[in-house]
Each structure stands twice: as C-alpha cells, then as structure tokens.
N, C-alpha and C positions, 0 to 999 in steps of 0.2 A: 727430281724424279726423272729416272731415264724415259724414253717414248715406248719402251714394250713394258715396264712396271705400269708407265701411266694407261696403258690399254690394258695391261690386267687389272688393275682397278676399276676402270673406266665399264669395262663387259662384266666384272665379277659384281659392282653394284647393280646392275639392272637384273643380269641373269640367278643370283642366286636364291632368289624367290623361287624358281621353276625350278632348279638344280637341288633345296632343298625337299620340294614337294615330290618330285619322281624319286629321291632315294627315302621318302619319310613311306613310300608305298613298298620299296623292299625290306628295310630294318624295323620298323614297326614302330621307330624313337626319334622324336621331331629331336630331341639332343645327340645324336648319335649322328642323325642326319645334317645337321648343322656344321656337326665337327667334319663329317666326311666332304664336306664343300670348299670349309676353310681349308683342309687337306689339299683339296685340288687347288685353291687358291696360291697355297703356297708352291704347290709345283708346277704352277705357272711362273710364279713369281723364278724364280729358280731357272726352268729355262727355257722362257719368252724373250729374256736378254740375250740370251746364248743362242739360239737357235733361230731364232726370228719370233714374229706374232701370225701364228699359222692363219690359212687362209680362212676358219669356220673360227672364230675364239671362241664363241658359245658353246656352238659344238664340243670343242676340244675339252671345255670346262666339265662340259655335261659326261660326257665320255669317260673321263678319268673320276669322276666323281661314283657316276655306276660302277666301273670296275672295281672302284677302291672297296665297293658297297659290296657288290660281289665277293670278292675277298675274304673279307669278313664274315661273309654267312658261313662262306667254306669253313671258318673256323671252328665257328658255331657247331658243335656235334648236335644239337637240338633243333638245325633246321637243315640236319641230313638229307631227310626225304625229300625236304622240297626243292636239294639243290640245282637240280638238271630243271625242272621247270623255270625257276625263277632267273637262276644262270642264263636258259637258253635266251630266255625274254630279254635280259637286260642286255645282254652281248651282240644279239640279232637284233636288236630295236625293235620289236615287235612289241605290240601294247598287248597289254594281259587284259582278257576275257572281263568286260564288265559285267555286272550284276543285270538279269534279265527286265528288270523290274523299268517301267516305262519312266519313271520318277529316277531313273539314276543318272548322277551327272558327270560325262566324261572330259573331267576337268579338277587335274590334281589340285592345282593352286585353290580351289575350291575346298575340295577336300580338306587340305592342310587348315582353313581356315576354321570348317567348322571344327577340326580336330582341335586343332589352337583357344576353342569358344567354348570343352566342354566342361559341364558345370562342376565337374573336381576343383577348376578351379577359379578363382576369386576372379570378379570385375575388371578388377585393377591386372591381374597375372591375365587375363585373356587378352586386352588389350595391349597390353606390355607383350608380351608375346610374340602377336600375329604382326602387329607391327616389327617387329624384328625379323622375324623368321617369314614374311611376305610384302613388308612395306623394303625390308633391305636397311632399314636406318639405323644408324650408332644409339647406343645406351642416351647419350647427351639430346641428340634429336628428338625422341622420346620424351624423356623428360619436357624437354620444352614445348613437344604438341601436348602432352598431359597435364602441365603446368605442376608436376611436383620434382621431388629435389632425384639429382639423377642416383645419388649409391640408394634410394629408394625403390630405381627403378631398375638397377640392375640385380637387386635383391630378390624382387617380382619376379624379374626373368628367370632365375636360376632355379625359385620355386615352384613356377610354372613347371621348366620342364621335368623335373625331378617326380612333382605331383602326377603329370600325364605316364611318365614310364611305370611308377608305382603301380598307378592303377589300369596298367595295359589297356589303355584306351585304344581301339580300334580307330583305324584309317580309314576314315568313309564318311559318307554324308547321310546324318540319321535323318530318319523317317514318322513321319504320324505328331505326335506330340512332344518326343524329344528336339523333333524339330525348330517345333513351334517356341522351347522354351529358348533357346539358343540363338534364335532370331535376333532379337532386340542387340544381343553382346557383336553378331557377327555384320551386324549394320553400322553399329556404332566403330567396327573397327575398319570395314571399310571408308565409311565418313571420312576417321582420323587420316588412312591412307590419304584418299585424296587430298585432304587437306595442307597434307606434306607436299604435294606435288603441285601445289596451287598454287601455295607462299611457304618457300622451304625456309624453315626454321633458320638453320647454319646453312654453311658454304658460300662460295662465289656466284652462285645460278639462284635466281629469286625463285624460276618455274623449274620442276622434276617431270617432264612429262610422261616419264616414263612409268611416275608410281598415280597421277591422273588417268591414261590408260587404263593401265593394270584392275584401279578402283575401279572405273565407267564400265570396264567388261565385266566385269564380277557383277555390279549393279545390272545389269542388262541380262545377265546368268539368273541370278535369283527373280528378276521379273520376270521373264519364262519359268520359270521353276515355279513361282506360287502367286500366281495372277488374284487367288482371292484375298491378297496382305497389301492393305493401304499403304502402310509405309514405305513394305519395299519400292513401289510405284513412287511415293514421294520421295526415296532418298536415288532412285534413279532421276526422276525429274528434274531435284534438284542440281545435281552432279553434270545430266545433259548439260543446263542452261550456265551454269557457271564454267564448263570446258568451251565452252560458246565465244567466252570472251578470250579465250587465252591467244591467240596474236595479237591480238589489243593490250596486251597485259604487260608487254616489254616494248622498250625501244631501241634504236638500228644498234644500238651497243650494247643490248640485256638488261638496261638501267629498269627499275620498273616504273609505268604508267596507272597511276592510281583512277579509279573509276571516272571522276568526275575530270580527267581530262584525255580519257581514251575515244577514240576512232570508230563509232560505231559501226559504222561501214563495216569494219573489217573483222565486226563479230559473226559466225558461221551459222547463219541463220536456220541451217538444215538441223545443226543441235539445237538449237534456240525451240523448233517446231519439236522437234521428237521432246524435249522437254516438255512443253503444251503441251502433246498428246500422254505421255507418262502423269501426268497432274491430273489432266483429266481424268483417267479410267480411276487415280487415287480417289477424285471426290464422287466419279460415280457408283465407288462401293458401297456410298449410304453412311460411311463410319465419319464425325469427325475428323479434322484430319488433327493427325501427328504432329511432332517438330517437324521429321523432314517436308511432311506436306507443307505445314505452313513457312519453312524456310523455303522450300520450293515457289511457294508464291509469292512471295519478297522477292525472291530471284526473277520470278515472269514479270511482278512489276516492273523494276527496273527492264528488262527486256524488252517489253512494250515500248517505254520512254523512246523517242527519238534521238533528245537529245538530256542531259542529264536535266537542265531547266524543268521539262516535261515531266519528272518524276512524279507518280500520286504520293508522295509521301504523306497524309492523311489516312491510307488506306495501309501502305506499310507500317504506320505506326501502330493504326488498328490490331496487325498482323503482329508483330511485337508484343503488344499485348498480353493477346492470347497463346503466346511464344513462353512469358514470362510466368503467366499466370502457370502453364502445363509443365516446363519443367525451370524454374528460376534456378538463375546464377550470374553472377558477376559478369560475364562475358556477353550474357544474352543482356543483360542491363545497361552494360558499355556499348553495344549495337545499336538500343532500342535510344541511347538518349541521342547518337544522330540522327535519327528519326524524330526523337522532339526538336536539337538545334535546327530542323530546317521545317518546321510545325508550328514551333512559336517562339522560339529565336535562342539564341547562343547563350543568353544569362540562365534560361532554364536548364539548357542544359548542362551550363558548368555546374549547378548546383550538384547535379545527378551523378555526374562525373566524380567530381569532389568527394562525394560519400561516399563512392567503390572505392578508394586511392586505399583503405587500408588492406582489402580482400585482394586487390592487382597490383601489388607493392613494385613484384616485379617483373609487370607486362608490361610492354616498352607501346604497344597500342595504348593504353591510356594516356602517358603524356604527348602522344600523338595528336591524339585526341583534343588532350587539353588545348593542345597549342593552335590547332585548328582553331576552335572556338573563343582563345585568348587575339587570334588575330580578328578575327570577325566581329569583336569588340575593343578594333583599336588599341590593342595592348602590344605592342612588337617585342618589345622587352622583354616580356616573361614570356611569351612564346616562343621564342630562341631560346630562352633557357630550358624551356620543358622539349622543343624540337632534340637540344641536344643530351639534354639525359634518356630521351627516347633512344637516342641512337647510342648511346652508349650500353642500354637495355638489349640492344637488336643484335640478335646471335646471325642474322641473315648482311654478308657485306655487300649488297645490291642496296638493300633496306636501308642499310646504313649511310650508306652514299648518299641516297637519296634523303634522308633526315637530316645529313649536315649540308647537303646543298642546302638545302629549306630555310634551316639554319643561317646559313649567311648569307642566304637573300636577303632574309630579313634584317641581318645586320647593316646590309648596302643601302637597303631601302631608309633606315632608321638614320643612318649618315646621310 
C-alpha cells in the first residue's frame, strides 16, 4: 500500500463514524449515508496519490462526503423546499438549529447511535449496526466481538439498514419512555465499542484507542444525560477504570502486557478516581447494581490492588457470582473461574473451564485459559499445546505473538 492510500485508510477508519453521523442528519438513511462516505472514501483513494494527502484529511473526508450529500437532495424533487436551508448549512459549516428542549443532545454520533438502537429492529441488527456504522469495524470484527459466524453478521447488517429506511425512522435522540426502552441495546453497544478498542479482535494493533475514546465520551454523554440510571453510571465506571490501564497495556513494541505483569505505576490514576466516583453515584441510587455496576467493581478491585499479589479475589469472586447469577454465559463463567483458580486453586478451575470447552469451541481465551492453569499444575506439555491452539484461534496478530512466545517458553523451559 502506497503512504497516501495507507493515510486514507489510516483517517477514513477513525473518521467515518462522524462522517457517517453528520450526513445520516441530511439524508435521513444511515444506508445512504454509509454509501455516501465510502463514496468519499473512494475519492480520496483516487486522488490522495495524485495530488498529495491534503493538509486537513479529515476535514477533506468530511467535506466531500457533505457535498456529495448535498448533491443528492438537489436530486431529490421531494426535498425541494428544504434545499437552500439545508444546502446553505452543509456548504457554510454552520450547525443546524437544535431542538429547544434542555434534554437535547448536541452530539450527532450520539444520535446515530440511538437511531442505530431503535426497536424496528432486532438485538442482534442494533448491535451489528452501531458497531459498524460507529465502532468503524469490518463485517469479520463483528462477528468476532459478537461471537457469531460472520455471513450472519453481515446479513443483520443489511437488514438493519433496510428495516430503519422502511420505517423512516427519525434522526434524533428519543425522549421520556422511548428512551428508557433503548437504553439497555445502546449500553450494550457502546460496551461492545469499547471492547474493540481495548483488545482489537484482528489487525496488527492489540489497542484501537480511537474506538475506547469514542466509547468513554459517549459514556460520559449519557451520564450527564440521565443521572437517575444506575447502569449508565456503572457502564461509565466501568469503561473510566479499564482505559486507566491502557499504557500499561502495551510494551515499547506494541507487544501486549497482560494484567498480572503490567506496571501499575503507569495506570492513570485520575480515570481510576473518576471511575470510583461514577460507581459511586451507581450504588447511591439505592438500585442493586447491574452488570456494568458490578463489572465496574471487579474493575475497582483490581484498581485498589497495589500490586497484582494484593488482589481480594475472594470478593471478586463474590462479584462474579452475582455477575453470573444476573445475566449467565459462557464468557462470564470463563472470567469467574479465574477468580476461583486464584480462590482455591487451579484443579477447580480447570474442572470449570473444561465444561465451557463445548459453548467456547471457538474462543481462543479458553485455551488460554487452560493453559494458564495447566502450567500452574505442572503440566508444561499440554499447556503449549492449548497456548498454541489459542493462538491459532486469535484473529488479533499482537495476541498471537504473544501466545506462541508463551508457547515456547514453555518448550525451552521443558528442555
């Protein structure tokens, strides 16, 4: 790849979250708006090489994406009248008149989200979605944070958007009880967001910091937005204290630094605190908390810890628990039994493990997992065999490095 493809690439993954949310507020069709991106996409592509990579490339993205959008309405005889207004907004940069109402939020990517969340359409099509059209991720990526197969997930997608134009769903962030119901889907796809940017599924880069951002302000949006919703408070918490560690989380060559051997020194303790205080106002809403709540205090635990020794794992576990009991799955039961291997030691938790291996056939953290607790009981052998089918599992090649280093460590050591 030439250096001006590789920088439209490079701008068009971080940027076209915003690029699609400012034109999905002129054409009215998060598909429409999608296509008019990759349009500008491609004529960057086109001549970035030729002419150089201008001095704003966001800018330039953003720019050609509106006019192309502009364009189009002109075509439009059905949004005649409002062309001089809209035209003049999109051409003069000037933002269009928000909604008087004290509750409104001047924050497209926002918007797009709850649009992306509304209940036309299905769980699975809202999350598929927003993750695309705001996380910025391929079809394949998807799939892998959602753990299903990917022509399923690009099926979702198509439906999604298809579903939203059908039913002219409005550009905006609803209000009173539609709200309330949308909540749960638009938490959980920020979640997923961050997640991707935490530990990226694929590619060369373990961390996406770009799509952790993206999450932790959205997060930090909807805490101001509805101070009286435990979760959002817990899934902001959460989010603080886990971007806490993200310089701790690579080493000087990107490699990644797993918890128990990262630098705590050089976790950012000012998210660490705003975490604390987000948790806090969670539990003194009086409600039980949530997953995110109680993933959030899993999260403070280890924060607290000095050093990993220091861990209460006793109280994480607890935390797990009631994690399991509120919403059970496979993943939350692969987390919680590291919390018994280090509770009451490594044979219980392989049992635990071992019983998930048919529901995580193919999640490359369980034979991680295993092999973890297969060294911890003096098994070298078959922990290099599960290190390496771990990494043959791992769509991430940081991740992967790192499981066949692992790998034949244990082979040297075994020699």
């Amino acid at each position: 790849m030439t250096e001006p493809s590789a920088a439209v690439e490079a701008v068009f993954r971080i940027e076209s979250p915003k690029i699609i949310a400012v034109v999905t507020r002129t054409v009215r069709d998060v598909g429409i708006a999608e296509e008019l991106a990759q349009d500008a996409l491609v004529a960057a592509l086109e001549q970035w090489p030729r002419d150089g990579v201008p001095a704003n490339p966001a800018g330039w993205l953003m720019s050609t994406a509106k006019h192309r959008a502009v364009d189009l309405v002109r075509r439009k005889e059905t949004y005649a009248r409002k062309l001089a207004e809209v035209g003049r907004t999109l051409v003069e940069a000037v933002p269009p008149p928000e909604p008087a109402d004290p509750e409104s939020i001047d924050d497209d990517l926002l918007r797009l989200i709850f649009t992306a969340c509304h209940p036309v359409l299905s769980t699975e099509g809202r999350i598929a979605l927003t993750l695309r059209l705001l996380g910025g991720l391929t079809t394949e990526e998807i799939a892998r944070a959602c753990l299903a197969a990917e022509p399923t997930v690009a099926q979702r997608i198509v439906r999604a958007k298809r579903a939203l134009a059908k039913a002219d769903v409005p550009y905006e962030v609803p209000y009173g009880a539609d709200r309330a119901a949308r909540l749960s889907s638009v938490l959980e796809v920020i979640y997923l967001i961050f997640n991707e940017g935490y530990s990226a599924t694929a590619g060369d880069d373990w961390l996406r910091p770009a799509l952790c951002e993206d999450a932790l302000r959205l997060a930090r949006v909807l805490a101001g937005l509805m101070p009286a919703e435990a979760e959002v408070h817990g899934l902001a918490a959460l989010l603080e204290i886990q971007a806490s560690r993200a310089s701790a989380r690579t080493g000087p060559d990107g490699e990644p630094v797993l918890l128990a051997d990262q630098d705590r020194t050089r976790w950012d303790r000012l998210l660490v605190h705003r975490g604390y205080a987000a948790l806090a106002r969670a539990t003194a809403l009086g409600a039980p908390l949530g997953p995110y709540g109680l993933q959030a205090a899993i999260a403070a635990c280890h924060a607290r810890a000095v050093t990993y020794q220091d861990t209460d794992w006793p109280t994480i576990l607890a935390l797990y628990d009631r994690l399991a009991a509120l919403t059970p799955s496979p993943v939350v039961a692969l987390n919680r039994a590291v919390a018994v291997s280090m509770t009451e030691g490594p044979a219980a938790a392989l049992a635990l493990v071992d019983a998930l291996a048919p529901a995580l056939a193919g999640y490359h953290l369980l034979p991680s997992l295993r092999a973890d607790l297969l060294t911890r009981l003096d098994r070298p052998a078959e922990a290099r065999v599960e290190l390496e089918r771990a990494a043959a599992l791992a769509g991430n090649a940081r991740e992967r490095q790192l499981l066949l280093r692992r790998a034949a460590e244990l082979g040297s050591d075994q020699a």
